[in-house]
N, CA, C and O of each residue as an XYZ file, in Angstrom:
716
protein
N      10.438     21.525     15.491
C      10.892     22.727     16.144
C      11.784     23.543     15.214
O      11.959     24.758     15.305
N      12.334     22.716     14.296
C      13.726     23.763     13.728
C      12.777     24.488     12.500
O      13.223     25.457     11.885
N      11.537     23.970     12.231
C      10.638     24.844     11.259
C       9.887     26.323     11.602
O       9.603     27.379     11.037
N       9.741     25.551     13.152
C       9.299     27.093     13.043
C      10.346     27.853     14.037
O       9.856     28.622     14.863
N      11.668     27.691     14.006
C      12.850     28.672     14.247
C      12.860     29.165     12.979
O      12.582     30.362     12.910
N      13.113     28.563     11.873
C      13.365     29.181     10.075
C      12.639     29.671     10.317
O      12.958     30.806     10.670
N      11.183     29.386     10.371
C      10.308     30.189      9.795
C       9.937     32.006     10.741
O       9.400     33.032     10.325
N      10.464     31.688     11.913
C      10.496     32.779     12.699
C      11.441     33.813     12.106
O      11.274     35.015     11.903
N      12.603     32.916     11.860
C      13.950     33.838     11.720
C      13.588     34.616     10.286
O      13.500     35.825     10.075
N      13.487     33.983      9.777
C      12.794     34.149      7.695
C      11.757     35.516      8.158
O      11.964     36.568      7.554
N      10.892     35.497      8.993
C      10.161     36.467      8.956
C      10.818     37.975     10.095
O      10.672     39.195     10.173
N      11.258     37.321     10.504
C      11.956     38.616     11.701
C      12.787     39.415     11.103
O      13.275     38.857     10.120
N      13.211     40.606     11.280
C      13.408     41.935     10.980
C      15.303     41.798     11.175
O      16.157     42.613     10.827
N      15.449     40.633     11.764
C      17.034     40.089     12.264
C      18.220     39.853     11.214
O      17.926     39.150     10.248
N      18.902     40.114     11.251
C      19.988     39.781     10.284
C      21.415     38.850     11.154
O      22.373     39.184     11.851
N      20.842     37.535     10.608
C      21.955     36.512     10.901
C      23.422     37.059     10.799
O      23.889     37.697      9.856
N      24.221     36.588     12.257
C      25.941     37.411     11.843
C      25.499     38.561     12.438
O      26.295     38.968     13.284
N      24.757     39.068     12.336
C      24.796     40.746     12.822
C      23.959     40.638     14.429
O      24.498     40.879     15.509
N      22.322     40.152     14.191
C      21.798     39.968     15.391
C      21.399     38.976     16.009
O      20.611     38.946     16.955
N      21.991     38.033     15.436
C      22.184     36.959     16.395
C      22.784     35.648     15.723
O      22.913     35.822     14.512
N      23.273     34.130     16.235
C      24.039     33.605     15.089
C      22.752     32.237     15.607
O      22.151     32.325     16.678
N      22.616     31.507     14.992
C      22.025     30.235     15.089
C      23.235     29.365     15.109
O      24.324     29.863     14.823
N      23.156     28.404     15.349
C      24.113     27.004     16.192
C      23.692     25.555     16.053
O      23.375     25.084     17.145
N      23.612     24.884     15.255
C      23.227     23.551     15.436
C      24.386     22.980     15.442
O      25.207     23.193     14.550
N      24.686     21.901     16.796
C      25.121     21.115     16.665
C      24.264     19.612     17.072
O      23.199     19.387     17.646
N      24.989     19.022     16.650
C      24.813     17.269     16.408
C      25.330     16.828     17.566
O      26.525     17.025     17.787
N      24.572     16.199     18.445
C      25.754     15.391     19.658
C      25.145     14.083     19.373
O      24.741     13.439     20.341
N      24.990     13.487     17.932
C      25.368     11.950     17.517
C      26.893     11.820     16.922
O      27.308     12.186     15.822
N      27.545     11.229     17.922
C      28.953     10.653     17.171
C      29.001     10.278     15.747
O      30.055     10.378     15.120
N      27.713      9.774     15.104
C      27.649      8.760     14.269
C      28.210      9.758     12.855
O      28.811      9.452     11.826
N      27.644     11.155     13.430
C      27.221     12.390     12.437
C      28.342     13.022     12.154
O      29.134     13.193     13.081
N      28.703     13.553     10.722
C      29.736     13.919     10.473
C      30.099     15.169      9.390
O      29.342     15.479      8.471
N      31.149     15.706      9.612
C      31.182     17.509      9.132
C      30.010     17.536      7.490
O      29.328     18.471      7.071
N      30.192     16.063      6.889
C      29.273     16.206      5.525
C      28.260     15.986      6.250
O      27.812     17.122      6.405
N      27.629     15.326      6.771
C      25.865     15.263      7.288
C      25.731     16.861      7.550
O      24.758     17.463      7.097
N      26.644     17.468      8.227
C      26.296     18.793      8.350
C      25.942     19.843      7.420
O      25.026     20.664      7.385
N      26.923     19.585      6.685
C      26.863     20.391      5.215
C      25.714     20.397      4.481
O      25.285     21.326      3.797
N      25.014     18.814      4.732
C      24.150     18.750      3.829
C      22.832     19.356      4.094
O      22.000     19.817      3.313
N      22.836     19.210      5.845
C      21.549     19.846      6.801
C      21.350     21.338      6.438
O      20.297     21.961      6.296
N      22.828     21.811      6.309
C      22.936     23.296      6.388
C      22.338     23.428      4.523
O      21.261     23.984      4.308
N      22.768     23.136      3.916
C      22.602     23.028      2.539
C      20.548     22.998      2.266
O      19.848     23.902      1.808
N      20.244     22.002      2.623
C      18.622     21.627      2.562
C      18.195     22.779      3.149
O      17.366     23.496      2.590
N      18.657     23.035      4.195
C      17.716     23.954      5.290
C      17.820     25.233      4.475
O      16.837     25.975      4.481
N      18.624     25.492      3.949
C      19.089     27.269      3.387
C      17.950     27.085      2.124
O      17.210     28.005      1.779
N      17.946     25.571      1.427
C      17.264     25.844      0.192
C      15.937     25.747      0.412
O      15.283     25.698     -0.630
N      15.139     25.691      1.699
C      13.810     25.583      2.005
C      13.039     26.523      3.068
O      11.847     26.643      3.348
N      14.455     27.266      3.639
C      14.544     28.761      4.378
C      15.062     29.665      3.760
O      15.872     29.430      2.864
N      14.710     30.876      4.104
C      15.667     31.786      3.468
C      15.346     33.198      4.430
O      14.291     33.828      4.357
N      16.687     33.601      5.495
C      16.295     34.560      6.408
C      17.689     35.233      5.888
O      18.548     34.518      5.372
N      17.913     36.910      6.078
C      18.826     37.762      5.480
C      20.073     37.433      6.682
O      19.778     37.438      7.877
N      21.680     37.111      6.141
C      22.532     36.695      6.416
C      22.613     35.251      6.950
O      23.556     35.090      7.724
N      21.650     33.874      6.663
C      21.764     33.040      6.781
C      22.747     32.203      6.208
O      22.849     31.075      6.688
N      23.251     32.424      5.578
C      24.760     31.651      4.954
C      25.676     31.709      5.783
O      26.254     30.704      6.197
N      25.953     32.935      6.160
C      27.001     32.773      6.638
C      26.997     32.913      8.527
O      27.984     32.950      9.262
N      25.808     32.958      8.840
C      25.136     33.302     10.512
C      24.119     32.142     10.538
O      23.114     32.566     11.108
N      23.990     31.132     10.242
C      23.745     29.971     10.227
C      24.722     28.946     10.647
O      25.617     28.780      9.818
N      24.796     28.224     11.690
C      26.292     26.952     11.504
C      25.558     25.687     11.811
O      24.552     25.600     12.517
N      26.187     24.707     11.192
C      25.709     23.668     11.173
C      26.366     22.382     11.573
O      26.528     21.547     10.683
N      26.865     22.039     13.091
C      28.034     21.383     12.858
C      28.382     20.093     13.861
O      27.570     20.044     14.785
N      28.988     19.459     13.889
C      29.034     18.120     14.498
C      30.714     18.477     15.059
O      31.581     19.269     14.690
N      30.572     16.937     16.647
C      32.210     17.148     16.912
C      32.249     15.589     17.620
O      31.362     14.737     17.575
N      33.324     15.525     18.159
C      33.550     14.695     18.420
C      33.137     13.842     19.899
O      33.507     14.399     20.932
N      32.461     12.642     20.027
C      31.421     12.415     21.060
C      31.938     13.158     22.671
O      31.152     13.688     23.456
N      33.485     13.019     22.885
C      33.227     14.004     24.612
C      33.706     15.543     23.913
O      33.989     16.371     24.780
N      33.803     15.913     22.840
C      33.472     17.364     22.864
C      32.375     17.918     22.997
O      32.265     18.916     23.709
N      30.819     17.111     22.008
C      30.301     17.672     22.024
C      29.315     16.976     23.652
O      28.230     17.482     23.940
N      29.673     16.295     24.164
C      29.159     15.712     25.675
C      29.699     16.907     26.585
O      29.159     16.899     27.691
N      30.644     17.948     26.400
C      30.779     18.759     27.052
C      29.872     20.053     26.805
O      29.174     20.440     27.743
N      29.854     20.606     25.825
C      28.849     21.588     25.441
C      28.019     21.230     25.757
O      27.296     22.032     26.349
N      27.516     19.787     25.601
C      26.052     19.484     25.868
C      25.867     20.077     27.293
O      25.150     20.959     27.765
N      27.054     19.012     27.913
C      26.486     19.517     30.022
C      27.269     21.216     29.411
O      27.389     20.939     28.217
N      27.576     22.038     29.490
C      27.836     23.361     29.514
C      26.720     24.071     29.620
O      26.573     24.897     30.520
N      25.805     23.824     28.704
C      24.600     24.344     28.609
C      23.097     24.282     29.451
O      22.156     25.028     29.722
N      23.540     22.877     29.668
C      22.279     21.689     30.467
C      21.522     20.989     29.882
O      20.430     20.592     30.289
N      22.185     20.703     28.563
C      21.018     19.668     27.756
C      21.639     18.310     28.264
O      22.808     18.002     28.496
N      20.312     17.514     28.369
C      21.392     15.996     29.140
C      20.558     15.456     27.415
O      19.732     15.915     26.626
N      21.377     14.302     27.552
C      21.212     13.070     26.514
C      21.887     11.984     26.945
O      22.706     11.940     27.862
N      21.389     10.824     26.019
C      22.373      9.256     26.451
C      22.255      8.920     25.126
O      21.334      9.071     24.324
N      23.504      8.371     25.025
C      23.707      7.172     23.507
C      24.367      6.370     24.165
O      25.305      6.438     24.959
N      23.270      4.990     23.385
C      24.130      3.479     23.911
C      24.874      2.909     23.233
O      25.139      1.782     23.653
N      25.489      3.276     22.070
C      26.260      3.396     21.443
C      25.340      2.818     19.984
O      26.006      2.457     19.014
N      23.848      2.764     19.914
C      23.184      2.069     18.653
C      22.552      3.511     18.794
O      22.820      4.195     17.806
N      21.831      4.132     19.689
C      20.848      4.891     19.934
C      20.946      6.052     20.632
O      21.613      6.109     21.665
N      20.080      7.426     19.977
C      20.422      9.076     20.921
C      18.972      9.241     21.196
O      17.988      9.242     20.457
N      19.164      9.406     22.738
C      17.693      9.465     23.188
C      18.241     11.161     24.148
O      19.026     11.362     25.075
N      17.432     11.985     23.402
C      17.641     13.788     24.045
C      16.082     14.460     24.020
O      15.198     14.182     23.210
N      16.007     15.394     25.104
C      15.362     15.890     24.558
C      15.162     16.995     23.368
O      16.164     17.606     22.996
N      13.280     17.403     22.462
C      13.792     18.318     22.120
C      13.816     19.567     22.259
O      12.757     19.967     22.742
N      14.974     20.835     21.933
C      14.860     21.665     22.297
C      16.312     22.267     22.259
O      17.319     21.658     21.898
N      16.230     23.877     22.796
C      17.024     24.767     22.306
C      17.573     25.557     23.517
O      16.992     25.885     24.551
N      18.874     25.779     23.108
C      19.158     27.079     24.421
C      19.795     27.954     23.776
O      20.918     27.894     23.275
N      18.729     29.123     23.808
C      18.941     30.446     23.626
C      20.110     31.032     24.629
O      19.809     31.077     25.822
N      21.610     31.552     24.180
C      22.726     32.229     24.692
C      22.591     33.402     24.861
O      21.633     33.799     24.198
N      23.070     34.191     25.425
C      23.208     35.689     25.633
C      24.272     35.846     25.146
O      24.952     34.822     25.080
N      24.896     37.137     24.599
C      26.398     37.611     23.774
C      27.124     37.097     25.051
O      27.787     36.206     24.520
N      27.390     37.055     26.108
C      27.661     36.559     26.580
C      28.345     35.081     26.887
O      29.431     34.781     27.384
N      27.238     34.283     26.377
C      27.750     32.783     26.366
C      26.644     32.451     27.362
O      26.111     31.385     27.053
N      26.217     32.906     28.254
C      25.350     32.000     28.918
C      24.016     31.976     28.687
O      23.412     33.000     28.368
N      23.239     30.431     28.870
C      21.971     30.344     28.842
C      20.892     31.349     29.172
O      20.727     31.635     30.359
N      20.063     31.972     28.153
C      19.198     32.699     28.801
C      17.657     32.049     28.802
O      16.614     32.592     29.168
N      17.769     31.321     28.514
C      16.142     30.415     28.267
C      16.107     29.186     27.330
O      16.733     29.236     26.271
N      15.415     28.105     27.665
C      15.374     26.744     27.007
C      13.970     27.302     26.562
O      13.102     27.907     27.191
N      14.087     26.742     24.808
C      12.803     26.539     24.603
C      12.211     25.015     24.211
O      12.901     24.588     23.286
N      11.385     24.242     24.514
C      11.564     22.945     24.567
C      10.132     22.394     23.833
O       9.313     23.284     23.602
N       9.771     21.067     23.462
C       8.301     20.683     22.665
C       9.098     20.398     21.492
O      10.327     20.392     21.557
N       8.369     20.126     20.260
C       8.206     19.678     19.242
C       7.355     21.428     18.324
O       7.754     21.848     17.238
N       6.352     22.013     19.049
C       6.318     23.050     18.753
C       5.874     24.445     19.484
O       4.866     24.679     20.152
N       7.162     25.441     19.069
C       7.250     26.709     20.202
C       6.655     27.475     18.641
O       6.525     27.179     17.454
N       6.409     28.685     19.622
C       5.597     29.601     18.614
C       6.394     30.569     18.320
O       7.529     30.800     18.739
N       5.721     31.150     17.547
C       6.843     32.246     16.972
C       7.225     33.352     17.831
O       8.342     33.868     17.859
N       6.009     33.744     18.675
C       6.663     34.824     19.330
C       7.614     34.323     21.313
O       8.357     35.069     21.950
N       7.161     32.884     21.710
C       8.162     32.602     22.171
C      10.352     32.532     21.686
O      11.345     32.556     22.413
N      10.198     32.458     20.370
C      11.202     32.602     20.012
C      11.710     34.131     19.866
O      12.803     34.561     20.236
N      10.741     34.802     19.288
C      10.523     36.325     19.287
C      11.680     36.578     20.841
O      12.904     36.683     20.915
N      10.638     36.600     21.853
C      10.899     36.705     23.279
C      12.424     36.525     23.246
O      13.338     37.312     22.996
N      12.383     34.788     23.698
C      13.851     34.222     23.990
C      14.687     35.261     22.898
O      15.178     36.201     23.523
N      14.834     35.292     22.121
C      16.068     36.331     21.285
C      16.138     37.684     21.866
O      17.202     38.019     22.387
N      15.208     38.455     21.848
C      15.392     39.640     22.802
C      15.807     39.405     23.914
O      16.634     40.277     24.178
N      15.655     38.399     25.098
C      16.269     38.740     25.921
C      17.490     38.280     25.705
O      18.492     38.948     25.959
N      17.513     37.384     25.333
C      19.346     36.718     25.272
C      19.882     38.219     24.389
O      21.070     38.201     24.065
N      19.370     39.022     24.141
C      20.049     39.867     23.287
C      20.261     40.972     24.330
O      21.114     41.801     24.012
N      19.728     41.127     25.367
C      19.743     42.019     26.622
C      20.188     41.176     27.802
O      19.748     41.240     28.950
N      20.918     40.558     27.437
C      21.724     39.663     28.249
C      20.567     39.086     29.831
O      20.956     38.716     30.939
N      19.220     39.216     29.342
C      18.429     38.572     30.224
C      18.179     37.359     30.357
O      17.780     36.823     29.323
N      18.314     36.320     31.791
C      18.069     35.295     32.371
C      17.186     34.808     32.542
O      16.990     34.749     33.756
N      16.099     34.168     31.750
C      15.204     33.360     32.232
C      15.078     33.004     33.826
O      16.130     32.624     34.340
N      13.931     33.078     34.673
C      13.580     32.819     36.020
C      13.435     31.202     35.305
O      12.938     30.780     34.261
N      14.361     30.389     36.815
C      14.293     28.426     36.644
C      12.683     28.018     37.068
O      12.118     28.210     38.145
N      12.265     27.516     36.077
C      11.684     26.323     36.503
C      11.464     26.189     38.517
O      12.443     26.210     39.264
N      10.062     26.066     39.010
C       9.736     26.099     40.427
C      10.262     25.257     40.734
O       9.853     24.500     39.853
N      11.436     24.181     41.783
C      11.128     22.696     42.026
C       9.910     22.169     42.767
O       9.557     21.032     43.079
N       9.538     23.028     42.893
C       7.929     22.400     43.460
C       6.908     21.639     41.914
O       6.128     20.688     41.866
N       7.427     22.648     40.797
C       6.531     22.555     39.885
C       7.313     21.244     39.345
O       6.634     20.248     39.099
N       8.763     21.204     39.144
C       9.427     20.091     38.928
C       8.808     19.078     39.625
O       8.035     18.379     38.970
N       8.960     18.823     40.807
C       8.155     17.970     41.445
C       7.069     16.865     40.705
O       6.915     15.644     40.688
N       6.716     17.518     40.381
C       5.030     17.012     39.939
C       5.438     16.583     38.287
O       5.141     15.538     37.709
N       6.092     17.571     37.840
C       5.795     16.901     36.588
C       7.009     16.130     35.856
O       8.022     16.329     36.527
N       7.297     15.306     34.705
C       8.311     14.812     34.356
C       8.386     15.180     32.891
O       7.452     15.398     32.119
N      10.111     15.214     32.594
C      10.094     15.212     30.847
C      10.147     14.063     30.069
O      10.967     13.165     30.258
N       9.327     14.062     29.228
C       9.385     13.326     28.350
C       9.939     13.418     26.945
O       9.399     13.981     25.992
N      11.518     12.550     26.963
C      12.456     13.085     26.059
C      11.908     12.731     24.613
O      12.310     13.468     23.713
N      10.818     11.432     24.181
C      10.018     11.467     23.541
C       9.233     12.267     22.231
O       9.130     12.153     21.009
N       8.676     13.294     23.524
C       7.993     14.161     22.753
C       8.646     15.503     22.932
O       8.202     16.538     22.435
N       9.464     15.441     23.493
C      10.138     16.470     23.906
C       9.149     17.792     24.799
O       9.398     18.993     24.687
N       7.943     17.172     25.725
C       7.667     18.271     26.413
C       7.372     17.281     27.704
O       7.363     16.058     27.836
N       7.021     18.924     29.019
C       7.013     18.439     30.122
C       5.642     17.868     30.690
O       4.933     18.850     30.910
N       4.970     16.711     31.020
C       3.538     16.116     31.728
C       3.908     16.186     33.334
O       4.754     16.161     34.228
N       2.541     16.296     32.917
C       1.825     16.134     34.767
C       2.189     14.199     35.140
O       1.719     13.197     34.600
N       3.006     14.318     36.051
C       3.262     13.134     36.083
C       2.209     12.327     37.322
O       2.452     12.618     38.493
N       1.475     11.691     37.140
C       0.429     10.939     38.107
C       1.092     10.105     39.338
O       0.849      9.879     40.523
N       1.951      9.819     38.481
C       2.748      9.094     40.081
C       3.403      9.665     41.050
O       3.630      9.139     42.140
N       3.824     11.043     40.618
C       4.685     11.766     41.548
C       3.692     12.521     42.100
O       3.784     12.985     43.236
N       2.663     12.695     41.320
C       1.554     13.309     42.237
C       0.777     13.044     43.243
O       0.462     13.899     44.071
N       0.220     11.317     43.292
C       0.148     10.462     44.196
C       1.272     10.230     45.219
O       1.081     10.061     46.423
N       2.218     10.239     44.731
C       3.149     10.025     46.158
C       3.571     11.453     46.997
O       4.061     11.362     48.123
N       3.340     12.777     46.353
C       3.377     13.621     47.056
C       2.245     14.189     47.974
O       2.450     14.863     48.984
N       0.776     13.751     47.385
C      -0.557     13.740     47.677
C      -0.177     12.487     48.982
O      -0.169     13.057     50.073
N       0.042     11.401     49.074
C      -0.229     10.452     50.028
C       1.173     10.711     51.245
O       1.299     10.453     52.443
N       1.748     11.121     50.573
C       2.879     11.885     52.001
C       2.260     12.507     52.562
O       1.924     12.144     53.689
N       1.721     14.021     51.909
C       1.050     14.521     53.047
C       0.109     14.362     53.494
O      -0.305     15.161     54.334
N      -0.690     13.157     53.082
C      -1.718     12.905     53.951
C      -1.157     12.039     55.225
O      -1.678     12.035     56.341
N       0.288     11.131     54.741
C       0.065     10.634     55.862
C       1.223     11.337     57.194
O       1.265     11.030     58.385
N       1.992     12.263     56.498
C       2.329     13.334     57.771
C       0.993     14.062     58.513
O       1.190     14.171     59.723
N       0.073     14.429     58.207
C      -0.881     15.302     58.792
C      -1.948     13.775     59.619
O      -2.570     13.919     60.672
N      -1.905     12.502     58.849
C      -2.357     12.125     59.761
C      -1.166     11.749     60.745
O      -1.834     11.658     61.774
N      -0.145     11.529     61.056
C       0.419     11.092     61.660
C       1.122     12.346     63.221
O       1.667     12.188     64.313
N       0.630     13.528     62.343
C       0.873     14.681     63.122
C      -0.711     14.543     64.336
O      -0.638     15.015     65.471
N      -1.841     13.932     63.893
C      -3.102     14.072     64.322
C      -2.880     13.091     65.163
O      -3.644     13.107     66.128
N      -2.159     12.298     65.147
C      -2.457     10.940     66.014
C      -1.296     11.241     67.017
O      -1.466     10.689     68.104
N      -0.306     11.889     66.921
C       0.629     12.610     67.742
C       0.215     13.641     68.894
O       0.592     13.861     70.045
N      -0.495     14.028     68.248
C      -1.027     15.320     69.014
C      -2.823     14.766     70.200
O      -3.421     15.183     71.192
N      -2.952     13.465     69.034
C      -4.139     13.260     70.168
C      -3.362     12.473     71.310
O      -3.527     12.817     72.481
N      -2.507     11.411     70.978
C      -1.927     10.763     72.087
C      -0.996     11.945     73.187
O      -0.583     11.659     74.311
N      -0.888     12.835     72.723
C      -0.376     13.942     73.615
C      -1.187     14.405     74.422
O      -0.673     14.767     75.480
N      -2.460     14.559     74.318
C      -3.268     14.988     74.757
C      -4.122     13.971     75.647
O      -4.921     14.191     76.558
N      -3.744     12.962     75.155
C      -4.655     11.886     76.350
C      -3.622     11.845     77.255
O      -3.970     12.366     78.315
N      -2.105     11.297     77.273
C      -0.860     11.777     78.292
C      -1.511     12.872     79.150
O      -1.677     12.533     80.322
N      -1.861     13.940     78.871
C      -1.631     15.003     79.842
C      -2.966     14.950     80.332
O      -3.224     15.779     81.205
N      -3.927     14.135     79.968
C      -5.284     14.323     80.925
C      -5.558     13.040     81.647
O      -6.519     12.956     82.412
């Protein structure tokens, strides 16, 4: 995912610091202000988008600081103290500060990123996720995208079959009562 953010940003008409800032942080404890340096360092020498030096950040904190930003935003994660299991993915801010759209997978396209930046730049809100559509499907922090989950689909499929039969067998025993 962070390749084809560079590679979006590298080609977009945007000037880091000016129209918009990029943000990585690290919410592994393990990770530290040099791991950062060095991320930021590699990434600049294998990207190259106009004001990325200094509208680029690259940075790590301390495990309940950055456990707070994390929930601030709504990215969940767990470390068991060996292991960081998150999903992957991004939240696009508005000048503002607040979330205007998650972009999530292993790979978003260029002009979804396109998108998400304009609106966070027009201080526009992404419409949530249906919970109906939640419903059905689950994330998989894995691969970092969302499946059709089969089991939740079966158990929402066999509920309502067995409310509608159970509404049918209601309504016939009602009906033999009154005759």
């Amino acid at each position: 995912m962070r390749r084809e953010i560079f590679e979006t940003l590298g080609k977009s008409n945007l000037v880091a610091g000016r129209d918009y800032n990029l943000v990585f942080l690290s919410v592994d404890p393990k990770e530290t202000p040099a791991d950062a340096r060095e991320a930021k360092a590699e990434t600049l020498t294998g990207f190259s988008a106009p004001g990325a030096q200094s509208g680029w950040r690259f940075l790590t904190a301390r495990e309940h600081e950055s456990a707070a930003i994390a929930q601030a935003v709504g990215f969940d994660y767990a470390y068991d103290g060996k292991s960081l299991a998150h999903p992957l993915g991004i939240a696009v801010l508005t000048t503002r500060g607040v979330v205007s759209t998650y972009l999530f997978g292993l790979g978003v396209d260029t002009e979804a990123i396109q998108r998400a930046l304009q609106r966070a730049a027009s201080n526009e809100i992404s419409a949530a996720a249906s919970p109906v559509m939640l419903l059905c499907f689950n994330f998989d922090a894995m691969s970092g995208r969302y499946s059709l989950d089969i089991v939740k689909m079966l158990r929402i499929v066999s509920g309502g079959f067995a409310f509608v039969g159970a509404a049918f067998i209601l309504r016939a025993l009602r009906r033999e009562r009154l005759s």
